[in-house]
mmCIF file of the N, C-alpha and C atoms, coordinates in Angstrom:
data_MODEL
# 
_entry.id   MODEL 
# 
loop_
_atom_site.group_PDB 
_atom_site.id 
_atom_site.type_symbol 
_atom_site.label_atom_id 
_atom_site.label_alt_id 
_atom_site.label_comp_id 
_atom_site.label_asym_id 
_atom_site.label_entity_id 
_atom_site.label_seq_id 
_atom_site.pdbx_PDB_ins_code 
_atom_site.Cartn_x 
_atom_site.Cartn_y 
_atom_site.Cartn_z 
_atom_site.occupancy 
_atom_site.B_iso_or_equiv 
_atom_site.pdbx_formal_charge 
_atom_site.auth_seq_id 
_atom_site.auth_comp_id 
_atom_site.auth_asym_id 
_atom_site.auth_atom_id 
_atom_site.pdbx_PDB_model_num 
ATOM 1   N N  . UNK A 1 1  ? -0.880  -29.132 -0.626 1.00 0.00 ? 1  UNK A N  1 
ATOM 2   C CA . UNK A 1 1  ? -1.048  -27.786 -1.106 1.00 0.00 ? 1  UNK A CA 1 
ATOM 3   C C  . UNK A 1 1  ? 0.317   -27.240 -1.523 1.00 0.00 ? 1  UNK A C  1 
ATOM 4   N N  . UNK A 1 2  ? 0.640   -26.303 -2.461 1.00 0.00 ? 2  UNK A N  1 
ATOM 5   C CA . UNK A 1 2  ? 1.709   -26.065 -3.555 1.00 0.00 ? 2  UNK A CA 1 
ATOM 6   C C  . UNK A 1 2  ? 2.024   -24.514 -2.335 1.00 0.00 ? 2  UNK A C  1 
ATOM 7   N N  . UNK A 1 3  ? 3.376   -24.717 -2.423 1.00 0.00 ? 3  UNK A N  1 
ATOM 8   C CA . UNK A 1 3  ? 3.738   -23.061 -1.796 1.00 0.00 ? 3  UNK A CA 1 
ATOM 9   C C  . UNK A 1 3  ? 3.650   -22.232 -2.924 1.00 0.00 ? 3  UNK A C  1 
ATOM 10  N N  . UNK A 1 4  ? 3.322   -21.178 -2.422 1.00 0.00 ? 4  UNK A N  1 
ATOM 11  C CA . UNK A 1 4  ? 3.320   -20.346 -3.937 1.00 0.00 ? 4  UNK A CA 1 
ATOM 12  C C  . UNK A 1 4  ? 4.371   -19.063 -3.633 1.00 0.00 ? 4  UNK A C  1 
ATOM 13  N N  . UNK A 1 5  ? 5.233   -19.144 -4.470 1.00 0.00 ? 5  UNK A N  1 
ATOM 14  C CA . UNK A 1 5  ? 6.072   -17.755 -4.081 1.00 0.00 ? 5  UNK A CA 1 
ATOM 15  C C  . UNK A 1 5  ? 6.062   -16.836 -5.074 1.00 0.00 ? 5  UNK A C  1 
ATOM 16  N N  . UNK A 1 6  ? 5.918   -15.887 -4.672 1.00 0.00 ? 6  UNK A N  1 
ATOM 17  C CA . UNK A 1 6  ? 5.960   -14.652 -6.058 1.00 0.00 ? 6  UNK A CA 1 
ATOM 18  C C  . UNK A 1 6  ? 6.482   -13.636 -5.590 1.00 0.00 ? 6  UNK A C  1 
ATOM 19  N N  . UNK A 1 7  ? 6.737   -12.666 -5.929 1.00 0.00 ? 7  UNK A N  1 
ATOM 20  C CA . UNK A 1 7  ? 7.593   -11.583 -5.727 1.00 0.00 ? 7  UNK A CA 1 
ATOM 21  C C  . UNK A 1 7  ? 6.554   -10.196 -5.173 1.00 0.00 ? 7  UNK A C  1 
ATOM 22  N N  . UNK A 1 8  ? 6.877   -9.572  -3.655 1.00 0.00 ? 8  UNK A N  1 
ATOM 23  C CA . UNK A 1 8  ? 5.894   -8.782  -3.696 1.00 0.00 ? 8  UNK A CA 1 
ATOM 24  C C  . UNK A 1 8  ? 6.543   -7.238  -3.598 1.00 0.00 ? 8  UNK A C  1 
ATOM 25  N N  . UNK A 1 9  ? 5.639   -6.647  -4.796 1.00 0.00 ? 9  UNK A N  1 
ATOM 26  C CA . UNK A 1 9  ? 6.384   -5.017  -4.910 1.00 0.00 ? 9  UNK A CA 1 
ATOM 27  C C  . UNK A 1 9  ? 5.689   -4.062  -4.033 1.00 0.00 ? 9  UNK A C  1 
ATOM 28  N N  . UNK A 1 10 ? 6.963   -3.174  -3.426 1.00 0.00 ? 10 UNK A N  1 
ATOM 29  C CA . UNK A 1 10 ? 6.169   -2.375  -2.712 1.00 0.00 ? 10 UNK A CA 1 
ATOM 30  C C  . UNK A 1 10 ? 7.201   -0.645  -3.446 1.00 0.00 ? 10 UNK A C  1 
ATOM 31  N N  . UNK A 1 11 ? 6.139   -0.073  -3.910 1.00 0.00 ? 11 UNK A N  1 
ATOM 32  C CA . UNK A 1 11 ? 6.550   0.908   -4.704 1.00 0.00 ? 11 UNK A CA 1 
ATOM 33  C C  . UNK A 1 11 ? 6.795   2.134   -3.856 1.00 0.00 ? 11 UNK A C  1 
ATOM 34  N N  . UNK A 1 12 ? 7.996   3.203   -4.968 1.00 0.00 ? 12 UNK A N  1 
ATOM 35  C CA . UNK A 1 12 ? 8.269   4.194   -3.937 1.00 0.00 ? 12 UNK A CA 1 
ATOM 36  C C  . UNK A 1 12 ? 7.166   5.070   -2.679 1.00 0.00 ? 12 UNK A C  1 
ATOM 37  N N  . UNK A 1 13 ? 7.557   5.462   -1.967 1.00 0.00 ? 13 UNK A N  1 
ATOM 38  C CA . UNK A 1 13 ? 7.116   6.501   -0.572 1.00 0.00 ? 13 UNK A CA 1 
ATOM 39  C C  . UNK A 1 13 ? 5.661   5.045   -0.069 1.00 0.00 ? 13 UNK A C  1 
ATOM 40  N N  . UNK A 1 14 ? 5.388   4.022   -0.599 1.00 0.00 ? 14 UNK A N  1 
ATOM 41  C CA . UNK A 1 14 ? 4.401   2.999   0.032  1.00 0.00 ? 14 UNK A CA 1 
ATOM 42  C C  . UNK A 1 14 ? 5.451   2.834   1.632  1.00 0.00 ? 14 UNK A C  1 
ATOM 43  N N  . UNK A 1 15 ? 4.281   2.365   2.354  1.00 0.00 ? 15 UNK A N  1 
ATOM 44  C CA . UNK A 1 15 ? 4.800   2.126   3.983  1.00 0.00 ? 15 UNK A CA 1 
ATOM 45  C C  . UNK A 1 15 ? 4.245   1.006   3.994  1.00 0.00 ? 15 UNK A C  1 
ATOM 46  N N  . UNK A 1 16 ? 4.726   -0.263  4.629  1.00 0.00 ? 16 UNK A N  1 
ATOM 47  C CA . UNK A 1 16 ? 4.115   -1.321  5.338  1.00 0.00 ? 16 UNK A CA 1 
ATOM 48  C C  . UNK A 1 16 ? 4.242   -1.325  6.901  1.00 0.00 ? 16 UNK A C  1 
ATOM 49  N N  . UNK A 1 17 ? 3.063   -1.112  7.619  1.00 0.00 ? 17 UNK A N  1 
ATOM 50  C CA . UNK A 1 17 ? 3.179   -0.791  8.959  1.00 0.00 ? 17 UNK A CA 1 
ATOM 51  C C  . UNK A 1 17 ? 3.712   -2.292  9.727  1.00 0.00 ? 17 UNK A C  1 
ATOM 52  N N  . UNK A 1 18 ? 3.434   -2.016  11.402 1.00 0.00 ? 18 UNK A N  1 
ATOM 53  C CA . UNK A 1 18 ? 3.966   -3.009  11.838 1.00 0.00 ? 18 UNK A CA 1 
ATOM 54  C C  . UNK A 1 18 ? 3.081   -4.347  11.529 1.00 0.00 ? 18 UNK A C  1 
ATOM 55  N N  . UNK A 1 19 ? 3.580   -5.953  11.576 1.00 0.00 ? 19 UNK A N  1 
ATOM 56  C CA . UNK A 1 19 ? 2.949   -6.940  12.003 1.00 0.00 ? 19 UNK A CA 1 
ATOM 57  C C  . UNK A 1 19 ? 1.736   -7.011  10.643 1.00 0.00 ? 19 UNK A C  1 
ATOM 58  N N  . UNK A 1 20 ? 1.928   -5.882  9.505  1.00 0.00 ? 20 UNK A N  1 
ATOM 59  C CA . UNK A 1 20 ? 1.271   -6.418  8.773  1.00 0.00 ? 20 UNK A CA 1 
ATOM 60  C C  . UNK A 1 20 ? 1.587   -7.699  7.783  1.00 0.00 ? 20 UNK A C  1 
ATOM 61  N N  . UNK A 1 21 ? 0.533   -8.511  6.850  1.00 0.00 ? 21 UNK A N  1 
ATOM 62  C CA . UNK A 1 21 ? 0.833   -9.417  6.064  1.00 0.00 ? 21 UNK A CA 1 
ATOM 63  C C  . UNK A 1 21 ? 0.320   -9.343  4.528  1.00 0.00 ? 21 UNK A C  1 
ATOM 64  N N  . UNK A 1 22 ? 1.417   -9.281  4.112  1.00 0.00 ? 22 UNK A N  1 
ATOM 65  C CA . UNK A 1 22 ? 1.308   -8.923  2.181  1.00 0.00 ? 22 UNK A CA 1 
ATOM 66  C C  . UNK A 1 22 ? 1.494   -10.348 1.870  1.00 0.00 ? 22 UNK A C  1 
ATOM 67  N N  . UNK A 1 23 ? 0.999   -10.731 1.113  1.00 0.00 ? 23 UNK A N  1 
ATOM 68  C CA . UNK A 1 23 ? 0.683   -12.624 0.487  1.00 0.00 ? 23 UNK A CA 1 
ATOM 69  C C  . UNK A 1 23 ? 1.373   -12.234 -1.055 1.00 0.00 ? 23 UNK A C  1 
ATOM 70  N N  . UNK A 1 24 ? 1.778   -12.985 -1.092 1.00 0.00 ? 24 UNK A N  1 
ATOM 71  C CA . UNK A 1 24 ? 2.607   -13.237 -2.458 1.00 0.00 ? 24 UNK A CA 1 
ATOM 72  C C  . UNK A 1 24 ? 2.011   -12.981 -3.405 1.00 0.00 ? 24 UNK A C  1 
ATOM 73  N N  . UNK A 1 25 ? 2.693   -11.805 -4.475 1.00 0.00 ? 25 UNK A N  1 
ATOM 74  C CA . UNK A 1 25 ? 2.340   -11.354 -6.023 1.00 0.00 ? 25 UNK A CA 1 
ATOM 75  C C  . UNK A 1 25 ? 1.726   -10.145 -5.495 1.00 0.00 ? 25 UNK A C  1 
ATOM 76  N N  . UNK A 1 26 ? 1.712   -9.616  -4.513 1.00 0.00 ? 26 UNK A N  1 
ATOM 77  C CA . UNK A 1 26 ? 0.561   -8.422  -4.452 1.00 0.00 ? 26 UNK A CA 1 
ATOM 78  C C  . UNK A 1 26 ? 1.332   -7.235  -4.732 1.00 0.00 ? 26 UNK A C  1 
ATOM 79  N N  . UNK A 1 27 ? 1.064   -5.972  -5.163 1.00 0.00 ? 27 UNK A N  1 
ATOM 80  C CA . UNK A 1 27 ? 1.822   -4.860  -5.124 1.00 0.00 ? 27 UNK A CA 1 
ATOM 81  C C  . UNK A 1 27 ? 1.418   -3.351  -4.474 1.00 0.00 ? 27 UNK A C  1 
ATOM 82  N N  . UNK A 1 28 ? 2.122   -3.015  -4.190 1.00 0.00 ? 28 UNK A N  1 
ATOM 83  C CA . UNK A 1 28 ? 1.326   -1.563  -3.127 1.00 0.00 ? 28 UNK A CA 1 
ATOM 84  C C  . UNK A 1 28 ? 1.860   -0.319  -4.067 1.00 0.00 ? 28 UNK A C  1 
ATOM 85  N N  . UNK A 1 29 ? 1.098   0.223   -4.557 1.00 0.00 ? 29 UNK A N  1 
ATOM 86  C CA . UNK A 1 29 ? 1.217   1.197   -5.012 1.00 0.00 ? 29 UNK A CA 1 
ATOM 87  C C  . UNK A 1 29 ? 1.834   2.417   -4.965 1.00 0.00 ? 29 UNK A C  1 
ATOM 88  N N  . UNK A 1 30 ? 2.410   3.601   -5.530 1.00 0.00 ? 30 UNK A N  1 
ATOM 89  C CA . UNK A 1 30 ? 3.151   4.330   -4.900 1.00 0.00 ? 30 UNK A CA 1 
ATOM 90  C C  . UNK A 1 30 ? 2.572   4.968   -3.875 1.00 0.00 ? 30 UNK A C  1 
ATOM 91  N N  . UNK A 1 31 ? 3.442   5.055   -2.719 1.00 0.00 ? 31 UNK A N  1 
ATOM 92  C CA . UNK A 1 31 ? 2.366   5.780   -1.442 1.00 0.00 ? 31 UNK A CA 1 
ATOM 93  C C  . UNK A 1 31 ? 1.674   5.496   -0.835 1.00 0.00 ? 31 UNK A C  1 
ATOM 94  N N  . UNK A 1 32 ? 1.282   4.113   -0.929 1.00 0.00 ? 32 UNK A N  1 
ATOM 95  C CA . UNK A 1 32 ? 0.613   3.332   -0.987 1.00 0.00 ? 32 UNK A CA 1 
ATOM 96  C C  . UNK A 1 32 ? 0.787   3.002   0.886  1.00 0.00 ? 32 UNK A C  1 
ATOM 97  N N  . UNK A 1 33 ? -0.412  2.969   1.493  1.00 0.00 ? 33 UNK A N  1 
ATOM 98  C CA . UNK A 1 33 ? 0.111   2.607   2.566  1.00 0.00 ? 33 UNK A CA 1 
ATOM 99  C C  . UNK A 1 33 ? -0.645  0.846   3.509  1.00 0.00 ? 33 UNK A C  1 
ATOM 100 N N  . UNK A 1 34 ? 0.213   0.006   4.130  1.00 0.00 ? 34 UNK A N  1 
ATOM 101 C CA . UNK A 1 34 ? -0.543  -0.938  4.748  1.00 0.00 ? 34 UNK A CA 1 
ATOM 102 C C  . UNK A 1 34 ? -1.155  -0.721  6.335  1.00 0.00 ? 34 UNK A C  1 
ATOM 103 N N  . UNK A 1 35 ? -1.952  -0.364  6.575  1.00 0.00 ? 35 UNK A N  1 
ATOM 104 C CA . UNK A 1 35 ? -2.182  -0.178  8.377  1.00 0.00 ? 35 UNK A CA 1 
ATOM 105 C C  . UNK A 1 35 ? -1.838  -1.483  9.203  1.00 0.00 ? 35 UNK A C  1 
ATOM 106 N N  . UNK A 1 36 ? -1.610  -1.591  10.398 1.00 0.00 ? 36 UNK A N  1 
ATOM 107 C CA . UNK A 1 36 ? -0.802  -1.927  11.097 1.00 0.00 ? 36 UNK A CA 1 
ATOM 108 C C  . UNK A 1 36 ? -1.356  -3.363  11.825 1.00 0.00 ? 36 UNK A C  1 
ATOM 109 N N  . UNK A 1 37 ? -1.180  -4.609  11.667 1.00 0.00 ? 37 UNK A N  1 
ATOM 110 C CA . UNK A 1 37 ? -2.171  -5.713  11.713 1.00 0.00 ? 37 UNK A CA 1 
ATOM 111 C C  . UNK A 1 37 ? -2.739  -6.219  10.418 1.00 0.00 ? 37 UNK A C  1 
ATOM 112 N N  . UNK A 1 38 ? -2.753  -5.657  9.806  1.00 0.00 ? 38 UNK A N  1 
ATOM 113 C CA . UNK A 1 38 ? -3.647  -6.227  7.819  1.00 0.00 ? 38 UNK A CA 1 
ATOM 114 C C  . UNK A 1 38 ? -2.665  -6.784  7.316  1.00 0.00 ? 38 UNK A C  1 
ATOM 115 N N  . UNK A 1 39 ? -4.378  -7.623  6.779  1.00 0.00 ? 39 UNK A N  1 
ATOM 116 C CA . UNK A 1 39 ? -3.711  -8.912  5.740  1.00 0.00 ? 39 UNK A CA 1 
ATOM 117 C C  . UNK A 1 39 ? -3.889  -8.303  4.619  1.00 0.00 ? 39 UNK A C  1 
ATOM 118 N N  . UNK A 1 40 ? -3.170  -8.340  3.633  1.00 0.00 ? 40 UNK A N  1 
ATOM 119 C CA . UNK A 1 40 ? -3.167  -7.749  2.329  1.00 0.00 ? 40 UNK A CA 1 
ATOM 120 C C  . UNK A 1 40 ? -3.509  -8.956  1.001  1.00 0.00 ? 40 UNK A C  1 
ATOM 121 N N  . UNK A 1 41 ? -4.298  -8.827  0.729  1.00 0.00 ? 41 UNK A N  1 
ATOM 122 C CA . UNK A 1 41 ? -4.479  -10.124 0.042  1.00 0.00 ? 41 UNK A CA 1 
ATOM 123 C C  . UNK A 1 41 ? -4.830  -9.441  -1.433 1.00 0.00 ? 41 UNK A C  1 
ATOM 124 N N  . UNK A 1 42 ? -5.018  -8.206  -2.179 1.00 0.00 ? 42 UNK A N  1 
ATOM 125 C CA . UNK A 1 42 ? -5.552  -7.689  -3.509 1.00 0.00 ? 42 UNK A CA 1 
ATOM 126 C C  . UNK A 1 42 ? -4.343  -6.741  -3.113 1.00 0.00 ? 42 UNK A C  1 
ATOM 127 N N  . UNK A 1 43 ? -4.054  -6.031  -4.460 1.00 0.00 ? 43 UNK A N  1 
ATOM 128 C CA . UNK A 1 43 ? -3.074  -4.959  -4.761 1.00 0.00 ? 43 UNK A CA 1 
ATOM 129 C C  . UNK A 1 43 ? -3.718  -3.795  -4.371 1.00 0.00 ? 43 UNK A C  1 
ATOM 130 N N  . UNK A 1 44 ? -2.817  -2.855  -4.137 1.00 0.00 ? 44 UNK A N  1 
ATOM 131 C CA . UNK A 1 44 ? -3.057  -2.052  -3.329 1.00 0.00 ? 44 UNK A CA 1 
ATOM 132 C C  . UNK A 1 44 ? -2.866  -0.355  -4.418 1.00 0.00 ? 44 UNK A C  1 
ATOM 133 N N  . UNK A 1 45 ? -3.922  0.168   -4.874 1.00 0.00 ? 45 UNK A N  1 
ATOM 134 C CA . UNK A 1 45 ? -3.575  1.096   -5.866 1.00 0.00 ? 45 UNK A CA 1 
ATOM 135 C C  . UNK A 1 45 ? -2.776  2.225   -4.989 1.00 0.00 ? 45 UNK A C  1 
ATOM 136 N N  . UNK A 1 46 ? -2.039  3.357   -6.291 1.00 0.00 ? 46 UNK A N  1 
ATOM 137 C CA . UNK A 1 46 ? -1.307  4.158   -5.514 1.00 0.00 ? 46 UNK A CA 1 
ATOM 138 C C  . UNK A 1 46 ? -2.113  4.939   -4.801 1.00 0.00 ? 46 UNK A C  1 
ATOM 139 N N  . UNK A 1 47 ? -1.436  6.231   -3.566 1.00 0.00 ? 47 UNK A N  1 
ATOM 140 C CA . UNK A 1 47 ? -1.790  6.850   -2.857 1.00 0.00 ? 47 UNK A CA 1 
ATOM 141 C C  . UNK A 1 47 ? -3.368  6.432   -1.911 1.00 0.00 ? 47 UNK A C  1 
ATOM 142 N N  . UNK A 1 48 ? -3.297  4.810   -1.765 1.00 0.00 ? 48 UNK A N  1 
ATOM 143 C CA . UNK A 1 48 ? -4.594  4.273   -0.954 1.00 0.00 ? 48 UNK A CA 1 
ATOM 144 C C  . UNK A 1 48 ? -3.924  3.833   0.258  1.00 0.00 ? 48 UNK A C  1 
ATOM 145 N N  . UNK A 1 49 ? -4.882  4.269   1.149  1.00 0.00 ? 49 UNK A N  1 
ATOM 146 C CA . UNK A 1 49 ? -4.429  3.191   2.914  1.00 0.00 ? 49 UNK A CA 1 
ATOM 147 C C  . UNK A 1 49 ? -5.391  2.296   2.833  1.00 0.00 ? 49 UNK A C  1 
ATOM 148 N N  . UNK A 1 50 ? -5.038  0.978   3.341  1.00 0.00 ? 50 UNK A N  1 
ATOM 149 C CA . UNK A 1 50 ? -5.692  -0.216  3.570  1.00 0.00 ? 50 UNK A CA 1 
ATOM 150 C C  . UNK A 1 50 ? -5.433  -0.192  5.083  1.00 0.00 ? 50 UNK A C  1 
ATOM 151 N N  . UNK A 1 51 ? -6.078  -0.928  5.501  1.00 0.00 ? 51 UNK A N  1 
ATOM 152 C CA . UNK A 1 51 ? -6.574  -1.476  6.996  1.00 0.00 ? 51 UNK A CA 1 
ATOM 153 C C  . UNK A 1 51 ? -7.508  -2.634  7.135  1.00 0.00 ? 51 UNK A C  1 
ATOM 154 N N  . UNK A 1 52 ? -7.277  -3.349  8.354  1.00 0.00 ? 52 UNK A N  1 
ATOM 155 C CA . UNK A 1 52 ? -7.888  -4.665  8.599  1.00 0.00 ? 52 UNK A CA 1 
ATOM 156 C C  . UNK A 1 52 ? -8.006  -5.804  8.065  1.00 0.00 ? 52 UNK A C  1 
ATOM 157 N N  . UNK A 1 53 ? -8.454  -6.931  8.105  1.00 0.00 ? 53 UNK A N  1 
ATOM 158 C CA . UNK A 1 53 ? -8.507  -8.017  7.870  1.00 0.00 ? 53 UNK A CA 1 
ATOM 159 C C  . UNK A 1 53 ? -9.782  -8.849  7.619  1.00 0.00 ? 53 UNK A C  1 
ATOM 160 N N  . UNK A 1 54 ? -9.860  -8.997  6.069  1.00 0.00 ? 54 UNK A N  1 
ATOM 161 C CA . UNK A 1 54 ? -8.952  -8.459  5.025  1.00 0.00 ? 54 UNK A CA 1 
ATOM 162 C C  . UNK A 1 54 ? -8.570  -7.043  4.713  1.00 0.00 ? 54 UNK A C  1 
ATOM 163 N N  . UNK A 1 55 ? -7.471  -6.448  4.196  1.00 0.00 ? 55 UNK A N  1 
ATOM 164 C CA . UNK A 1 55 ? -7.516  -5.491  3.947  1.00 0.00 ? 55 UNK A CA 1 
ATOM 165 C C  . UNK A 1 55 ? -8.324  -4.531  3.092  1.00 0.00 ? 55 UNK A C  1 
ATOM 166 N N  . UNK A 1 56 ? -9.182  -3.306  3.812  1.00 0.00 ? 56 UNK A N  1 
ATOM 167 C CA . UNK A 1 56 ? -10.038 -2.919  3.055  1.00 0.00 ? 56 UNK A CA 1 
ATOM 168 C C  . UNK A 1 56 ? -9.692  -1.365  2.458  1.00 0.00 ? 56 UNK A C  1 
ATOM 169 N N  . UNK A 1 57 ? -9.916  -0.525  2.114  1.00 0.00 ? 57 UNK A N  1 
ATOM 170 C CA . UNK A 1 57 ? -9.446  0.853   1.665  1.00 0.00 ? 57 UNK A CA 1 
ATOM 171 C C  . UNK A 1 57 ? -10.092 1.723   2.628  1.00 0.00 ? 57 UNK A C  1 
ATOM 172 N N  . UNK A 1 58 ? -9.076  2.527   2.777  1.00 0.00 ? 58 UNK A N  1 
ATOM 173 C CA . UNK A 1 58 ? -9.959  3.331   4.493  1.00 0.00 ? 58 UNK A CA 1 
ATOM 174 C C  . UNK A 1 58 ? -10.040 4.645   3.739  1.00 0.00 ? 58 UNK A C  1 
ATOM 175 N N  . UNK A 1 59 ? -9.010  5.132   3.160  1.00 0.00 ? 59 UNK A N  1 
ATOM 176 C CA . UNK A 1 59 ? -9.142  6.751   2.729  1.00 0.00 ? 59 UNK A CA 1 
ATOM 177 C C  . UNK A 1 59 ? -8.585  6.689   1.441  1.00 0.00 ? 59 UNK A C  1 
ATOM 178 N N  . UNK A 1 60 ? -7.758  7.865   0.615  1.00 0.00 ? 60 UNK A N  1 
ATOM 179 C CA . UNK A 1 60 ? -6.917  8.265   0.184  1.00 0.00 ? 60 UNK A CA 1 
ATOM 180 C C  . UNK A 1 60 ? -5.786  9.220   0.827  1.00 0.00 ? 60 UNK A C  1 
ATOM 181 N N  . UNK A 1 61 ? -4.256  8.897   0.282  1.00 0.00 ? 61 UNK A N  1 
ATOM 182 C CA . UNK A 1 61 ? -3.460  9.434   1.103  1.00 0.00 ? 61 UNK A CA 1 
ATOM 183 C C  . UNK A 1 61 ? -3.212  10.243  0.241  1.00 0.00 ? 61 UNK A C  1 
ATOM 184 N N  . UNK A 1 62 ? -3.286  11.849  1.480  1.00 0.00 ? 62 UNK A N  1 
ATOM 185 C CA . UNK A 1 62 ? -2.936  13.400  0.310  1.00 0.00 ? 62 UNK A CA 1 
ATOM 186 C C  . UNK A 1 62 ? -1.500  14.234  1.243  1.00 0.00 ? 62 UNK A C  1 
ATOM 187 N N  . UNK A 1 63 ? -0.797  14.536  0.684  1.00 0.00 ? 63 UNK A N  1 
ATOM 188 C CA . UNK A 1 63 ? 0.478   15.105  1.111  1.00 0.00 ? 63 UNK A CA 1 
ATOM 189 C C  . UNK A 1 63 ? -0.152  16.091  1.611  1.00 0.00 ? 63 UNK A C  1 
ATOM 190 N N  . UNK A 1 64 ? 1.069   16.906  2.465  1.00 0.00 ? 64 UNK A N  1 
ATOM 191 C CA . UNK A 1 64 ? 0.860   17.920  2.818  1.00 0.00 ? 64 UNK A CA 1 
ATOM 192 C C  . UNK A 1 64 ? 2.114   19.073  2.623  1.00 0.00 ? 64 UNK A C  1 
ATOM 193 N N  . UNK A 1 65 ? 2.212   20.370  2.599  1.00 0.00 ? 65 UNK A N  1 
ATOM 194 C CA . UNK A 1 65 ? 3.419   20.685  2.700  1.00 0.00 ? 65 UNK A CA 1 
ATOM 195 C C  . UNK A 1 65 ? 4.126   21.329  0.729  1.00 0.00 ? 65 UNK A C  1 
ATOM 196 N N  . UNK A 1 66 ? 5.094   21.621  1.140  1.00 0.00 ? 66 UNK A N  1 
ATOM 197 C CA . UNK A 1 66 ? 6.050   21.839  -0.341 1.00 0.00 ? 66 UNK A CA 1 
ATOM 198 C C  . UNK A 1 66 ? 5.733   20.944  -1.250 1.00 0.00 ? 66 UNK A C  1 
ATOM 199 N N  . UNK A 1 67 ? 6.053   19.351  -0.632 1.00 0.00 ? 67 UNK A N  1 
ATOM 200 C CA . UNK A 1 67 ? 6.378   18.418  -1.617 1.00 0.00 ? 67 UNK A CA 1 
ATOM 201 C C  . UNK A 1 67 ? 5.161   17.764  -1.908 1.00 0.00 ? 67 UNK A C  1 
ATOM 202 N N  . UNK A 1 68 ? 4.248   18.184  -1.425 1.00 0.00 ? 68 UNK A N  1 
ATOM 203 C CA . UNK A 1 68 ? 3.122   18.069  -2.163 1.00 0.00 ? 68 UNK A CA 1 
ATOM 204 C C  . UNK A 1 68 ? 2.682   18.059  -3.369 1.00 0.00 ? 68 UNK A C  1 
ATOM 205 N N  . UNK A 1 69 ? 3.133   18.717  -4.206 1.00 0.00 ? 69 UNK A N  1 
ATOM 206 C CA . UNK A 1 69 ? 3.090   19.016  -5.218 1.00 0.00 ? 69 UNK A CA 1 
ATOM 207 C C  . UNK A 1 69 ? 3.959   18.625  -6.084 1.00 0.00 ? 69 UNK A C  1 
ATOM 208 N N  . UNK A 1 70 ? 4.976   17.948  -5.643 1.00 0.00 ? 70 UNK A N  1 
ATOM 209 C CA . UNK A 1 70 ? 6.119   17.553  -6.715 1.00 0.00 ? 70 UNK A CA 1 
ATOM 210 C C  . UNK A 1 70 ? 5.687   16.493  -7.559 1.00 0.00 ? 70 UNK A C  1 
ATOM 211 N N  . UNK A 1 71 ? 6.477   15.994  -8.249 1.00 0.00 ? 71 UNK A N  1 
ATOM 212 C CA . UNK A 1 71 ? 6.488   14.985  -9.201 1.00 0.00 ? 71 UNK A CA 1 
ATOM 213 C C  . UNK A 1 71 ? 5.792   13.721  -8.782 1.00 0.00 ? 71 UNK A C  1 
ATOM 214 N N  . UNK A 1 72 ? 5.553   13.711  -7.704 1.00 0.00 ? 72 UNK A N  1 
ATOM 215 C CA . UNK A 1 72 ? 5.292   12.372  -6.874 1.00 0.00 ? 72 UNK A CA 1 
ATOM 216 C C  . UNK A 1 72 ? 4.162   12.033  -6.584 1.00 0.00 ? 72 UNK A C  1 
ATOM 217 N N  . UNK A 1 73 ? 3.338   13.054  -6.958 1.00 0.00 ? 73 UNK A N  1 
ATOM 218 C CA . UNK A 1 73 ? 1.763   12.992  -6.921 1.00 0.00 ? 73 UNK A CA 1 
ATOM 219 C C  . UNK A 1 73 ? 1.209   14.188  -7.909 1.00 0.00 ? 73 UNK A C  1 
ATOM 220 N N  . UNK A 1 74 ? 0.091   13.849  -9.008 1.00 0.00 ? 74 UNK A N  1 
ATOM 221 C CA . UNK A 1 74 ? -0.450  14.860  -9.487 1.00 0.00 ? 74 UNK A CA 1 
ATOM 222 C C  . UNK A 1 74 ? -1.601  15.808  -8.953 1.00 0.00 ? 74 UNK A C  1 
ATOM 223 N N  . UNK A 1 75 ? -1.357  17.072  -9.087 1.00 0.00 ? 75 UNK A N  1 
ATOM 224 C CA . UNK A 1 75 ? -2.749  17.418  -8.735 1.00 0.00 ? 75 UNK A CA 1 
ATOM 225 C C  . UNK A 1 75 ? -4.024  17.863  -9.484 1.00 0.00 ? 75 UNK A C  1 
ATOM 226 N N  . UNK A 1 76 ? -5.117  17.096  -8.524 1.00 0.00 ? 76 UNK A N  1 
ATOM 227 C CA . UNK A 1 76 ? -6.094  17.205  -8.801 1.00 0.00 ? 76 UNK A CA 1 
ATOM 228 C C  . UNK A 1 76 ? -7.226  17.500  -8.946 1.00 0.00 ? 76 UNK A C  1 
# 
């Protein structure tokens, strides 16, 4: 079996929690968050939390606060 290496992006304010696993080529979106134990195996669109194994989409992530509203998320 061939190793496969690819480059994996994890875009601004995205979190990868603890002990999680991102597999090569995948990308996390801005804000994007990984929960804590997940395998990440599909890309991860912006402002989504994933969780479990495989990783599945649990919510959408919404700011709170001032910067809520900045450049960094549109509102909707």
């Amino acid at each position: 079996m061939r190793l496969i290496a690819a480059p994996i992006t994890i875009e601004d304010q995205a979190w990868v929690c603890a002990r999680a696993f991102v597999a090569p080529g995948i990308t996390l979106g801005q804000g994007a968050v990984a929960g804590a134990c997940s395998v990440v195996t599909k890309n991860v669109p912006a402002w989504t939390i994933v969780c479990g194994n495989p990783a599945r989409p649990l919510r959408e992530r919404r700011l709170q606060g001032p910067a809520a509203h900045s450049d960094s998320q549109e509102a909707g």
